[in-house]
C-alpha positions as CSV (number, residue, x, y, z in Angstrom):
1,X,0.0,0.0,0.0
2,X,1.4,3.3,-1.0
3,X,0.5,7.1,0.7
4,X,-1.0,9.6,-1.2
5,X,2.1,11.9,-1.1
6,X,4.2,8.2,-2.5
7,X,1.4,7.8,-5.4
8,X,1.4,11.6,-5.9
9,X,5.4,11.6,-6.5
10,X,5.0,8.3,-8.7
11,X,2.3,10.0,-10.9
12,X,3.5,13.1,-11.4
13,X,0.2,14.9,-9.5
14,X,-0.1,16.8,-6.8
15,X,-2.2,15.4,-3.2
16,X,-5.0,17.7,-4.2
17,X,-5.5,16.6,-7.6
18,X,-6.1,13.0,-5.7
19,X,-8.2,13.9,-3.2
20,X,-10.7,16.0,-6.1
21,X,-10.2,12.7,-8.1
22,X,-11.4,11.1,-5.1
23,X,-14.6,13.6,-4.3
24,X,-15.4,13.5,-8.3
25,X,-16.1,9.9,-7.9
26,X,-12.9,8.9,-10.2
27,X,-11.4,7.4,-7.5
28,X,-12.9,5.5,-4.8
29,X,-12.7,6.3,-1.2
30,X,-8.7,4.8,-0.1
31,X,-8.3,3.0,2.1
32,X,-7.3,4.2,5.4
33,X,-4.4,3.2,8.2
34,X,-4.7,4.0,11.9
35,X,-3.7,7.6,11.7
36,X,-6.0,7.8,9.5
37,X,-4.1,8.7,6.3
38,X,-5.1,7.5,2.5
39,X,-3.4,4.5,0.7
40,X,-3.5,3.1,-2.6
41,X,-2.8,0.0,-4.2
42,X,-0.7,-0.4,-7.4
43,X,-4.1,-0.7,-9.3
44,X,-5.0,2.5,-8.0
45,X,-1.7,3.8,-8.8
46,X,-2.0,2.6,-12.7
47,X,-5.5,3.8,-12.5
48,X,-4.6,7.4,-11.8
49,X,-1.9,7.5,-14.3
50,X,-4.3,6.9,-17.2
51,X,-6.0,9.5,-15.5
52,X,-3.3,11.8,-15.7
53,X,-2.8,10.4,-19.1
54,X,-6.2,10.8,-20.4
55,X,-6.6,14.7,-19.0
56,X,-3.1,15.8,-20.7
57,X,-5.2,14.8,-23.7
58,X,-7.5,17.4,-22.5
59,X,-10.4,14.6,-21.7
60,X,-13.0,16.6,-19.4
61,X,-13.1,15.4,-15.8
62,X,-17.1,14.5,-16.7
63,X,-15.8,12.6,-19.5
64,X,-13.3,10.1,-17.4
65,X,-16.3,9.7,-14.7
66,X,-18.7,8.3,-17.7
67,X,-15.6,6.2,-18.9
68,X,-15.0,5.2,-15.6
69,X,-18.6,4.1,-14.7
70,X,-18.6,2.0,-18.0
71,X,-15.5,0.4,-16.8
72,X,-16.9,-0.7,-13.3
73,X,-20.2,-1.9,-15.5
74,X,-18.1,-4.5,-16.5
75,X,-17.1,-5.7,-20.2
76,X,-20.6,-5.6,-21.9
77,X,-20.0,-1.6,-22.1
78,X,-16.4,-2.4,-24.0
79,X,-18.0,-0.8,-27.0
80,X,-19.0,2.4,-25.2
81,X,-15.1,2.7,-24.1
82,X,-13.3,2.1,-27.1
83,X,-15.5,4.9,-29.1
84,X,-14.9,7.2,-25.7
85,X,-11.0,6.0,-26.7
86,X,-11.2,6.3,-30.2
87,X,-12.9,9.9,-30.3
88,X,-10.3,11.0,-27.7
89,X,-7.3,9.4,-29.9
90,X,-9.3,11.3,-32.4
91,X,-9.3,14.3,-30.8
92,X,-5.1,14.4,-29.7
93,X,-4.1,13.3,-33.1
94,X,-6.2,16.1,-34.4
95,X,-4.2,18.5,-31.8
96,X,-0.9,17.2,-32.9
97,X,-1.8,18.1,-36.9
98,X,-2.6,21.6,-35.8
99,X,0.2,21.8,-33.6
100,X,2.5,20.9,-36.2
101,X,0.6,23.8,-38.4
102,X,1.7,26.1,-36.0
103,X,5.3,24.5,-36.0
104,X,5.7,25.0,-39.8
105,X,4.0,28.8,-39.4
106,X,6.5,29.5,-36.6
107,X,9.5,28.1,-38.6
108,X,8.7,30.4,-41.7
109,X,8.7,33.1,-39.5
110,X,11.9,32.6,-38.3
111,X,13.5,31.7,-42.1
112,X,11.9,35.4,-43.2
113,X,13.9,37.1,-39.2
114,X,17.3,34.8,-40.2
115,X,17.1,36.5,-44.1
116,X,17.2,40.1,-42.4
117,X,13.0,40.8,-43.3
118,X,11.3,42.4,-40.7
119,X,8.1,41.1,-40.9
């Protein structure tokens, strides 16, 4: 069993992004020890790094709770998840095009700045 501050320092979150996990129903309740502090299993652990994972992808906090509830429905919802999956996928490789749109405009800029232009 891990604390929250080890499974915050081995996700890469911070103890309040937990405990809102927690209150938002992502998360259930830890587990608690006699001085009454939170601990995680390793499931928990892997749990909150797709977590992390899924809002860098800029998934909604509603979003993982539905995907979340489908998962604890068991695997007759698998279809539900992998569209939720697929749209997000969808959604982060759409990101990465425009991103690399911007890359390309930035670059250009800086080919016109290294020529001497001023604009």
């Amino acid at each position: 069993m891990l604390t929250i501050g080890e499974v915050a320092k081995e996700v890469g979150i911070n103890i309040g992004a937990i405990r809102f996990y927690e209150r938002k129903g992502l998360l259930e309740p830890a587990a608690r020890n006699e001085q009454n502090n939170r601990l995680y299993t390793e499931h928990e652990l892997k749990w909150l790094v797709f977590i992390k994972c899924l809002r860098e992808t800029g998934m909604s906090v509603e979003d993982i709770k539905r995907y979340y509830d489908k998962v604890n429905e068991g695997t007759s919802t698998l279809p539900e998840r992998i569209k939720l999956i697929q749209d997000q996928k969808q959604k982060l490789l759409d990101d990465i095009e425009a991103k690399k749109a911007q890359l390309v405009h930035l670059e250009h800029k800086l080919e016109r700045y290294y020529r001497g232009e001023n604009y």
